[in-house]
Backbone as a ProteinNet text record, in pm:
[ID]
protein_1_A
[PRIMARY]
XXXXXXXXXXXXXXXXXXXXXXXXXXXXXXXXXXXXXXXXXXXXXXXXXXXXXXXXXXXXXXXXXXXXXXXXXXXXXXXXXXXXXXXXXXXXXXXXXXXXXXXXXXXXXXXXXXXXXXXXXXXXXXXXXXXXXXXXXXXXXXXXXXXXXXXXXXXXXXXXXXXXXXXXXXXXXXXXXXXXXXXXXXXXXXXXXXXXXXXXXXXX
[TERTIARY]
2591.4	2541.9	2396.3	2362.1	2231.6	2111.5	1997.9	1902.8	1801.6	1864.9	1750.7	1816.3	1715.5	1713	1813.5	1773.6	1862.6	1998.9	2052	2210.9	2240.9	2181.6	2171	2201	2282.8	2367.1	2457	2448.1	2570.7	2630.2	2762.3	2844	2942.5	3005.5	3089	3200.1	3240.6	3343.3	3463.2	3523.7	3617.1	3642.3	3636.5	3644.6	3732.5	3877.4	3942.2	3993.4	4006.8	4085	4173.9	4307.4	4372.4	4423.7	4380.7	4390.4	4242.9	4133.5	3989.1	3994.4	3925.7	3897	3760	3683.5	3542.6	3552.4	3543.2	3533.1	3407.7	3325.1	3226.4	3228.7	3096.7	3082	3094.6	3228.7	3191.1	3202.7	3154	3192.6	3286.9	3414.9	3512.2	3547.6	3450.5	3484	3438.3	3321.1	3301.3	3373.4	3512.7	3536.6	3571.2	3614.2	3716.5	3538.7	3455.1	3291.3	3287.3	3308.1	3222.7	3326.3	3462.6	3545.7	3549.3	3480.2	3448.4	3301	3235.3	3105.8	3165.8	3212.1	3251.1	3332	3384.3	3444.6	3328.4	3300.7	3179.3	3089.6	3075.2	2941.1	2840.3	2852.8	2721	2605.4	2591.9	2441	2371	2418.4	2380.5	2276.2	2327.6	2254.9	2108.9	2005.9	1843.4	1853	1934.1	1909	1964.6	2053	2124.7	2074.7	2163.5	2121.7	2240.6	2292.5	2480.3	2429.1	2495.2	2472.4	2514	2468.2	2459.4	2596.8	2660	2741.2	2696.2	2769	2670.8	2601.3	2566.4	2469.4	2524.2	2654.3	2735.1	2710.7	2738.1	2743.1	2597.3	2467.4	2353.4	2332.5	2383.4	2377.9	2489.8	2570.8	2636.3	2576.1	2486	2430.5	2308.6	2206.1	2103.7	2120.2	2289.4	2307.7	2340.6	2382.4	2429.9	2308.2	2227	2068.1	2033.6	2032.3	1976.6	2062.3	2208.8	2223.6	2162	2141	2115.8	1986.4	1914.5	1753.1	1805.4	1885.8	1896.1	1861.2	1860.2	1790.2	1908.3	2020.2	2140.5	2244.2	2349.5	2492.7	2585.8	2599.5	2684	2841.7	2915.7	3033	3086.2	3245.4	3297.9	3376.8	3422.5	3482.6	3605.6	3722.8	3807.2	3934.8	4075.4	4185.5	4285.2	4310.9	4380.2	4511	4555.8	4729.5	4742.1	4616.5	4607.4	4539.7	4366.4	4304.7	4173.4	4210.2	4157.2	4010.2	3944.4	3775.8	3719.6	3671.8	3666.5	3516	3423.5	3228.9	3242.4	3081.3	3032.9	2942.2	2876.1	2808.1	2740.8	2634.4	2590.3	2502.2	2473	2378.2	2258.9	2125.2	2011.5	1935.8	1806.4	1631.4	1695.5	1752.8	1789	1689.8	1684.9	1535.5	1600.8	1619.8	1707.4	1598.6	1464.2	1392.6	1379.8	1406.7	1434.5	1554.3	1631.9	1811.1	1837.3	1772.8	1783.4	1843.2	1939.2	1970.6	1971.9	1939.5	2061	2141.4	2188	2302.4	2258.9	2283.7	2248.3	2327.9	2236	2377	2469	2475.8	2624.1	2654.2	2770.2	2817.3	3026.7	3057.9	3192.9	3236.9	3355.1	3369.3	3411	3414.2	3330.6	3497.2	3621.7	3744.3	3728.7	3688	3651.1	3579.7	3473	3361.9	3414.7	3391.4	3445.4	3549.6	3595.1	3718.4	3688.7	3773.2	3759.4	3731.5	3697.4	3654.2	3503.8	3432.3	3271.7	3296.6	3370.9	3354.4	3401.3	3502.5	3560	3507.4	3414.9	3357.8	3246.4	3150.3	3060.4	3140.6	3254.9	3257.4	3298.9	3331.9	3324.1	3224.8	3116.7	3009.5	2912.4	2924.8	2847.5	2906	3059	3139.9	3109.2	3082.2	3067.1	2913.7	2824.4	2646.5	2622.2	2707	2670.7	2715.4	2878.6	2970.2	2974.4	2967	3001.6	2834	2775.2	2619.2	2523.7	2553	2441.3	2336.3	2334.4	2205.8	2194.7	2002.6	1939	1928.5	1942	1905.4	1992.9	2059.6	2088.6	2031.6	1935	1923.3	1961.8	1918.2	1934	1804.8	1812	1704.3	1778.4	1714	1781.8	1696.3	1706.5	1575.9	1572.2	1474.5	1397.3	1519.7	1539.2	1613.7	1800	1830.6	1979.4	2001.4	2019.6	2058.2	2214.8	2284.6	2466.2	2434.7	2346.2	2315.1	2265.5	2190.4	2102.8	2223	2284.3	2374	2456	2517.7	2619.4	2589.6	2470.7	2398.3	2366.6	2339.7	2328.9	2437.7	2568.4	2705.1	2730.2	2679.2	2704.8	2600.5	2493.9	2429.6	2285.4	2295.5	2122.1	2025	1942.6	1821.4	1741.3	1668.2	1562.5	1413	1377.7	1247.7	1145.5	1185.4	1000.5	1053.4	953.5	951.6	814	849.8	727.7	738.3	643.2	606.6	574.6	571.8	540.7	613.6	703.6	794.9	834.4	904.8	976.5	966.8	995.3	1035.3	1207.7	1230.2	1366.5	1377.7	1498.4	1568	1486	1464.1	1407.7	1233.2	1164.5	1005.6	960.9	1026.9	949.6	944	870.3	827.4	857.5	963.4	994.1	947.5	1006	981.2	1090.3	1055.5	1218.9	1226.5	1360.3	1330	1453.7	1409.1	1430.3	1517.6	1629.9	1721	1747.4	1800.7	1851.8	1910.3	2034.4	2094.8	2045.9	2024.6	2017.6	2165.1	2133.3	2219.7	2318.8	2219.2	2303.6	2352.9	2268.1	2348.9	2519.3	2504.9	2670.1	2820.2	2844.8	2954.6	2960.7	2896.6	2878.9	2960	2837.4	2838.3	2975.7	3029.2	3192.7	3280.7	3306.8	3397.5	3397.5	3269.5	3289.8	3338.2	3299.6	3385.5	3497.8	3517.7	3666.3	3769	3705.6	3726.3	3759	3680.1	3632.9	3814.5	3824.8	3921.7	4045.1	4029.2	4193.8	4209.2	4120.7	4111.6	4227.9	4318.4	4400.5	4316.3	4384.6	4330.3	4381.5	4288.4	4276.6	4395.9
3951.2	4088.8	4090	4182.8	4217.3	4211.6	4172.7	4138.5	4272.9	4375.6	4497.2	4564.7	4645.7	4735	4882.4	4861	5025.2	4959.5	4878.5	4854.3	4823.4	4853.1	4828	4946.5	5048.3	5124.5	5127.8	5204.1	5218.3	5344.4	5292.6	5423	5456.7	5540.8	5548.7	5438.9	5389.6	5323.7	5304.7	5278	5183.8	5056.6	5057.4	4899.8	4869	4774.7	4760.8	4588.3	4559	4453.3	4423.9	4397.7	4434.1	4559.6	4555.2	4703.4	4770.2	4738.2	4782.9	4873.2	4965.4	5034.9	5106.5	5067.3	5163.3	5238.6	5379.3	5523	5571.4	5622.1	5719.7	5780.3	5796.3	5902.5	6072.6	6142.6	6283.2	6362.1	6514.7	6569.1	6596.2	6577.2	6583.3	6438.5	6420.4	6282.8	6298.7	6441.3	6498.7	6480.3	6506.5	6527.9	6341.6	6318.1	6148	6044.1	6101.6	6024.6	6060.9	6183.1	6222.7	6160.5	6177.7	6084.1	5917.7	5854	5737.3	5716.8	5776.1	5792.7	5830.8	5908.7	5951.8	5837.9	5735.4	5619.6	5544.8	5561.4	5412.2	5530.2	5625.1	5711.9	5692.5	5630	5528.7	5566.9	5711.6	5773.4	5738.2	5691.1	5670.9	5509.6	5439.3	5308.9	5299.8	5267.8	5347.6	5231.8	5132.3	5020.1	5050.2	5184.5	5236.6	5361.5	5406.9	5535.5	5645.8	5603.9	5675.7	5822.4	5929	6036.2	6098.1	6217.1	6268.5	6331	6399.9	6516.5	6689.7	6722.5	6803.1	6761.6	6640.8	6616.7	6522.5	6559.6	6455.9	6475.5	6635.7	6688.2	6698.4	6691.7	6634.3	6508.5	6423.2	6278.2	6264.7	6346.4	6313.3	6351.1	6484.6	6536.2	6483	6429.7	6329.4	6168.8	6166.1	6010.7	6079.5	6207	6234.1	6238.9	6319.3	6313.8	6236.7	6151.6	6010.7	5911.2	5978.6	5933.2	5932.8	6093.9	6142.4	6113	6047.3	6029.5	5863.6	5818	5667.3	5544.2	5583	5490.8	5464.2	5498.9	5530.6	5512.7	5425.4	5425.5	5397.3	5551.4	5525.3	5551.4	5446.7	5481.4	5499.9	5563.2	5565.1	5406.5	5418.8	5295.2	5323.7	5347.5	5372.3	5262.1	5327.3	5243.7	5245.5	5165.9	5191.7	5262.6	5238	5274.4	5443.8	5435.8	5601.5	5641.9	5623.6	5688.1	5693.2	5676.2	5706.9	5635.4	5726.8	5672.9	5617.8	5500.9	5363.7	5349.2	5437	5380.3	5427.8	5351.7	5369.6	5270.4	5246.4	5142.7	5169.1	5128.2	5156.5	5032.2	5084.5	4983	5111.1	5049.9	5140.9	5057.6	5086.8	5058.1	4981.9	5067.5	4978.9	4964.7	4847.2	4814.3	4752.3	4864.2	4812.1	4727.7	4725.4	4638.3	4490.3	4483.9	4327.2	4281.8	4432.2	4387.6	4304.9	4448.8	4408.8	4532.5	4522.7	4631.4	4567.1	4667.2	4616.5	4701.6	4607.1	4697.7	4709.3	4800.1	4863.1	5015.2	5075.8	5201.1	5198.5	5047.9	4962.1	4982.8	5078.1	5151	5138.7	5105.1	5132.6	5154.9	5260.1	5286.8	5174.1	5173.4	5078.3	4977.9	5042	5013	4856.5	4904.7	4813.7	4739.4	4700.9	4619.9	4464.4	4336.1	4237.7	4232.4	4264.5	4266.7	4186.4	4236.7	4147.4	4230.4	4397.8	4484.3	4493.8	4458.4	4381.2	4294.7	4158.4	4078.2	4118.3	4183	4282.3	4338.5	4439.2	4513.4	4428.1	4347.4	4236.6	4122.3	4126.3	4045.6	4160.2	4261.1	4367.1	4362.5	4426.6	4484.9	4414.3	4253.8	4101.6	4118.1	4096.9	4025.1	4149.1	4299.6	4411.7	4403.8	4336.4	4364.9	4251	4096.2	4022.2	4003.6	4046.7	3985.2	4132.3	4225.4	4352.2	4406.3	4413.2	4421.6	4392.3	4257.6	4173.5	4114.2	4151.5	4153.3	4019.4	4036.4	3890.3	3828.4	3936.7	3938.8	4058.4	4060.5	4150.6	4101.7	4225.5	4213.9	4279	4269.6	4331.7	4341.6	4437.2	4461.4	4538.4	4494.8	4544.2	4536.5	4633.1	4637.6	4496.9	4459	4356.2	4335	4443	4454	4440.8	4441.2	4459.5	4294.7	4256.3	4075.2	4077.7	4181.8	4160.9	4146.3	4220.9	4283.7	4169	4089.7	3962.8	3796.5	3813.1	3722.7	3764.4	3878.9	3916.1	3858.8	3883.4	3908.4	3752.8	3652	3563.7	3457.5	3541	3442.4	3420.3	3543	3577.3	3449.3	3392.5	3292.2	3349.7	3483.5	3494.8	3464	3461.5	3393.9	3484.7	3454	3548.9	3552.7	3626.2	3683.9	3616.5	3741.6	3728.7	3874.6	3930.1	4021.9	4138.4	4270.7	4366.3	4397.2	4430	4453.6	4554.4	4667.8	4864.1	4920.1	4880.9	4917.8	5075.3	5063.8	5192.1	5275	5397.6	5455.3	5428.6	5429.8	5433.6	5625.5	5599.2	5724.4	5824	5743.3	5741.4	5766.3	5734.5	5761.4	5638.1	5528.2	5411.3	5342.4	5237.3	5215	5056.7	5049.6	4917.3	4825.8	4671	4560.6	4561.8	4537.1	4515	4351.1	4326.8	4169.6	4214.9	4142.5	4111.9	3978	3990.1	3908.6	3902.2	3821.9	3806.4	3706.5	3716.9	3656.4	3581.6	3491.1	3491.5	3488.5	3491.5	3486.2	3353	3261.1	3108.4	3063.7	3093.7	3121.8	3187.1	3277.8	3364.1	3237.9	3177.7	3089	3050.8	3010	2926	3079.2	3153.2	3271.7	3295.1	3308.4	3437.9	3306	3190.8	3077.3	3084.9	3089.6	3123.8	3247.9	3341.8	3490.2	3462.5	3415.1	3437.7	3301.5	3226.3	3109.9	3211.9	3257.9	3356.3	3417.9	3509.6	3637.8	3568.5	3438.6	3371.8	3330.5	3271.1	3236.3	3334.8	3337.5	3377.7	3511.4	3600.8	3714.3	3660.6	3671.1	3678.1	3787.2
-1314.6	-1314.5	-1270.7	-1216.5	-1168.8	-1273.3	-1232.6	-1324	-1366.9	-1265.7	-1220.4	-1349.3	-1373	-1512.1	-1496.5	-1373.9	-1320	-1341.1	-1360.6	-1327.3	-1509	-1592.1	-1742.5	-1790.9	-1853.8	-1896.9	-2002.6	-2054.3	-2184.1	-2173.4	-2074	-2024.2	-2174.4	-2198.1	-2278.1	-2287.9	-2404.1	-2359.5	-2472.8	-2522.1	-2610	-2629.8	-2715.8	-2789.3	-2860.3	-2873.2	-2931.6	-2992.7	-3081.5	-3104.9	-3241.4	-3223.1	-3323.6	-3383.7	-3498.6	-3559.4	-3611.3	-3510.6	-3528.5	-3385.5	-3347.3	-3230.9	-3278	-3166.1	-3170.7	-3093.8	-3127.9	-2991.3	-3022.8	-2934.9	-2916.9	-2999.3	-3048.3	-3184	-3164.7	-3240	-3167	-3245	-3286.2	-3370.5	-3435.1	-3321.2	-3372.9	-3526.3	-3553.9	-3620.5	-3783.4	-3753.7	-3902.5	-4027	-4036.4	-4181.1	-4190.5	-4091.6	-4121.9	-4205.6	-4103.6	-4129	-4302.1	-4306.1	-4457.1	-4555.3	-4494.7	-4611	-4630.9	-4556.1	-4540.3	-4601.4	-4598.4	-4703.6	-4795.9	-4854.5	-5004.1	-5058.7	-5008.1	-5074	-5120.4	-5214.1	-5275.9	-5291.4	-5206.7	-5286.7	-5176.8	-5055.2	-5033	-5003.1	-5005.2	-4961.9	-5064.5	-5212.3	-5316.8	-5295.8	-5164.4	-5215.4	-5109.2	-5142.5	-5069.3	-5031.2	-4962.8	-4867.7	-4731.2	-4721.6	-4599.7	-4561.5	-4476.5	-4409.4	-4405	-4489.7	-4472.3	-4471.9	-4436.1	-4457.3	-4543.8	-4665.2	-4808	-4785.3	-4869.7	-4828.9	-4811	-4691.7	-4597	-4522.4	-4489.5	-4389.3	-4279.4	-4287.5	-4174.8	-4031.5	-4035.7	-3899	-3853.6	-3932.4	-3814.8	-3847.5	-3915	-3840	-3774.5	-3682.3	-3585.6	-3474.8	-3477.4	-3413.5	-3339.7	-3454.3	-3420	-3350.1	-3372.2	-3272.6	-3131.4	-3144.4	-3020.2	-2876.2	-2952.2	-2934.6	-2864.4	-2941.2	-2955	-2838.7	-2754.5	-2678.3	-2563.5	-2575.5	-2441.7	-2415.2	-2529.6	-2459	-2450.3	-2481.4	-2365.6	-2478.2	-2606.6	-2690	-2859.8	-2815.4	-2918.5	-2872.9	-2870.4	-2876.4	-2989.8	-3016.8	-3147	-3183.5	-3209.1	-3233.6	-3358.8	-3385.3	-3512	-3509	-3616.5	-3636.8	-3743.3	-3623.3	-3660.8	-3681.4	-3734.5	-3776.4	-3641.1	-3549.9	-3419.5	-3428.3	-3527.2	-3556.5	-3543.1	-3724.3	-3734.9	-3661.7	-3630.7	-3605.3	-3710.2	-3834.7	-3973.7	-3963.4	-3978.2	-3958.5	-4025.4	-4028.9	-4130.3	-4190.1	-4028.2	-4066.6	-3902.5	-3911.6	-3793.1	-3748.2	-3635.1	-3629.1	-3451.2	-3390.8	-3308	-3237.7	-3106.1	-3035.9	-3047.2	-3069.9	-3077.2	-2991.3	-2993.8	-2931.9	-2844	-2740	-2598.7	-2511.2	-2479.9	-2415.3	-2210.7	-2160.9	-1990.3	-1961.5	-1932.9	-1862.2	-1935.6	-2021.4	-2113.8	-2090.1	-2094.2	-2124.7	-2274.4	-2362.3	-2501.2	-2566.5	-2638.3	-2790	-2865	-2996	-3144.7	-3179.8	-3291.5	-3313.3	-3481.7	-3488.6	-3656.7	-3701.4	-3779	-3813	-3852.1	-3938.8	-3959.4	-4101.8	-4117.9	-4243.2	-4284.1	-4356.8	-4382	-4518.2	-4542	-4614.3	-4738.7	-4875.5	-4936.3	-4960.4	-4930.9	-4891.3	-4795.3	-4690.1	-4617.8	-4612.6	-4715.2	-4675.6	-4729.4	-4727.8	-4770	-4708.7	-4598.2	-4495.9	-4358.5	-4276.5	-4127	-4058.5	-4137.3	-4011.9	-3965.3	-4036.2	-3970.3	-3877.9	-3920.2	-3804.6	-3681.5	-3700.5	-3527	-3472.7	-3560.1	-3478.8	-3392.7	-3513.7	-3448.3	-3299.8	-3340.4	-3205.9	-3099.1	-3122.1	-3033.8	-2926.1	-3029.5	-2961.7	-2864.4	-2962.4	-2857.5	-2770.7	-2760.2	-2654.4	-2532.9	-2545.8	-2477.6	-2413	-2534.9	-2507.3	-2367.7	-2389.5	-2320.5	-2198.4	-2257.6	-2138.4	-2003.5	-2057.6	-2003.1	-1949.1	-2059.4	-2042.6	-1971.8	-1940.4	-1931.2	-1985.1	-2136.2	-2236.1	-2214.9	-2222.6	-2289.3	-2411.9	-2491.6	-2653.3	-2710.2	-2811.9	-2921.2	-3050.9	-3063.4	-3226.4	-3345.2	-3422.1	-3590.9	-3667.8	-3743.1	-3864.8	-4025.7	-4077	-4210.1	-4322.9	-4384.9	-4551.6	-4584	-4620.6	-4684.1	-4832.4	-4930.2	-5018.4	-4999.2	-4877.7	-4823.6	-4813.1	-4919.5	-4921.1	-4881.8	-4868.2	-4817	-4655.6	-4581.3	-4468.7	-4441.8	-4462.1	-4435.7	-4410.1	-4524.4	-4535.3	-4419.7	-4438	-4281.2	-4171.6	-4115.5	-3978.6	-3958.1	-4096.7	-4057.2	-4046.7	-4061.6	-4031.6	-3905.6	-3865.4	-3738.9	-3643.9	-3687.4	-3598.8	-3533.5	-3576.3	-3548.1	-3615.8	-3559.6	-3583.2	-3609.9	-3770	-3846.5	-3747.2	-3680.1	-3622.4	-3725.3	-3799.9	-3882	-3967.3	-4021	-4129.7	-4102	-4039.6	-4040.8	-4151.8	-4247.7	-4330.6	-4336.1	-4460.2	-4439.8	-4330.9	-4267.1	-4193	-4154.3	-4307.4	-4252	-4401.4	-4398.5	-4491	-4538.6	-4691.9	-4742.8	-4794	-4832.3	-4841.1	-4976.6	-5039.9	-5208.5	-5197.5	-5040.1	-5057.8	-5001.7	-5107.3	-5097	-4974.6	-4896.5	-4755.3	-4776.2	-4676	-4680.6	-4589.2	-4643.2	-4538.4	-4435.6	-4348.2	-4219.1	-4179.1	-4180.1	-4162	-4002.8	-3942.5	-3766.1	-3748.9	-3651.9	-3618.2	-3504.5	-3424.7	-3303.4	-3240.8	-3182	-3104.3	-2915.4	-2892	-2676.6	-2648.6	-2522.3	-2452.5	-2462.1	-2482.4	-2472.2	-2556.8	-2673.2	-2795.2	-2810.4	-2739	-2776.9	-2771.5	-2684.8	-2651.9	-2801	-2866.1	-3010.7	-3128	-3133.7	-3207.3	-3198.1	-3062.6	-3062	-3050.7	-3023.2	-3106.1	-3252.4	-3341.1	-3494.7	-3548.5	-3475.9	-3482	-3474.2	-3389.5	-3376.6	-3471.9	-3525.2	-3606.4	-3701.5	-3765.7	-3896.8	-3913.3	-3764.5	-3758.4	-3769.2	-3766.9	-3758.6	-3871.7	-3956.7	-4089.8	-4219.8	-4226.3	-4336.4	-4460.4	-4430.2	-4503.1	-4664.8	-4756.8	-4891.3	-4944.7
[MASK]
++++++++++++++++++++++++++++++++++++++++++++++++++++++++++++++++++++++++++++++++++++++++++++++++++++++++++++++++++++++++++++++++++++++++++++++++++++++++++++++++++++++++++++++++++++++++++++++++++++++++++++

C-alpha cells in the first residue's frame, strides 16, 4: 500500500468473524446500545465512558461527529446471527500522515465481558488497521485505575508507552493518569498468531 497519507482512509466497512460482526455505528443502534449498557449498570464504573441512560443517542451522535471531522471510527458490536448489540468499540486520534490510530471506546455489555468477544473484535480491527490500512502503529490508552483494560491490551502484545499524567478528566470530576500502548507494524505477525491461538483455545 501506498505510503502517501492521502491514500489512508477509514471508509465504512464491516467486520466479521464467527459469530462477532462490527457494523458502523448508527442511530439506528440506540435502543440495542442502551440495552447493552444497562446490563452491569456500566455508566456506573468512572474508569469508562459508557453512556448514562438517556444519553445514548448523543453519544451516538458525538461519534458520528466525530466521524465526519476524520478523527473517529466507531462501530457497534454486534451478535452476527441476531443482530443483538453486544458494545461498541472504535478506531479514534487517526493520525493519516504517521498512519497511526487507536482503538479505544471499548465497552460490552457486562454478559460479555470475560468472553472471546474482545479478542474478535481485537483481532478484527488489527487485522483491518494493518492489513487493509496500512497502519504503522495502533495504539491504546486507558485510566491509570482500569487494571482489567491494562491487563487486556497487554495480552494482546503491546507495548506500554509511558504514562501522561493529569491527563484527562473522569466521569466523577476527578483528573486522571492515562497510561499509553502500542502495537508496530512488525510486531503484528506475532500479536494475530496469539489471537488467534487465544480464539481456538476451548471455551470455559
Amino acid at each position: 500500500m501506498s505510503s502517501s497519507s492521502s491514500s489512508f482512509a477509514i471508509a465504512p466497512v464491516e467486520l466479521g468473524l464467527r459469530d462477532v460482526k462490527l457494523v458502523p455505528l448508527a442511530l439506528s443502534h440506540e435502543a440495542g446500545l442502551a440495552a447493552a449498557a444497562a446490563d452491569g449498570e456500566l455508566w456506573k464504573l468512572r474508569v469508562t465512558s459508557v453512556p448514562a441512560p438517556g444519553e445514548t443517542r448523543a453519544y451516538i451522535e458525538s461519534a458520528l461527529k466525530m466521524r465526519e471531522e476524520g478523527n473517529r471510527f466507531a462501530f457497534a458490536v454486534t451478535d452476527e446471527a441476531t443482530g443483538e448489540v453486544l458494545g461498541s468499540t472504535s478506531y479514534h486520534d487517526i493520525l493519516p500522515a504517521v498512519r497511526r490510530v487507536e482503538i479505544g471506546y471499548t465497552w460490552y455489555a457486562k454478559r460479555c465481558q470475560r468472553t472471546h468477544i474482545n479478542t474478535t473484535c481485537k483481532l478484527l480491527m488489527l487485522q483491518h488497521a494493518f492489513e487493509q490500512l496500512g497502519c504503522h502503529v495502533v495504539g491504546w490508552r486507558t485510566d491509570n485505575f482500569n487494571f482489567a483494560s491494562q491487563a487486556a491490551i497487554e495480552r494482546l502484545g503491546a507495548k506500554k508507552d509511558g504514562v501522561i499524567r493529569g491527563h484527562a478528566l473522569r466521569r466523577d470530576g476527578t483528573i486522571r493518569d492515562t497510561v499509553m500502548y502500542s502495537l508496530r507494524s512488525g510486531e503484528w505477525p506475532e500479536a494475530k498468531a496469539q489471537l488467534l491461538y487465544l480464539l481456538d483455545k476451548p471455551r470455559g
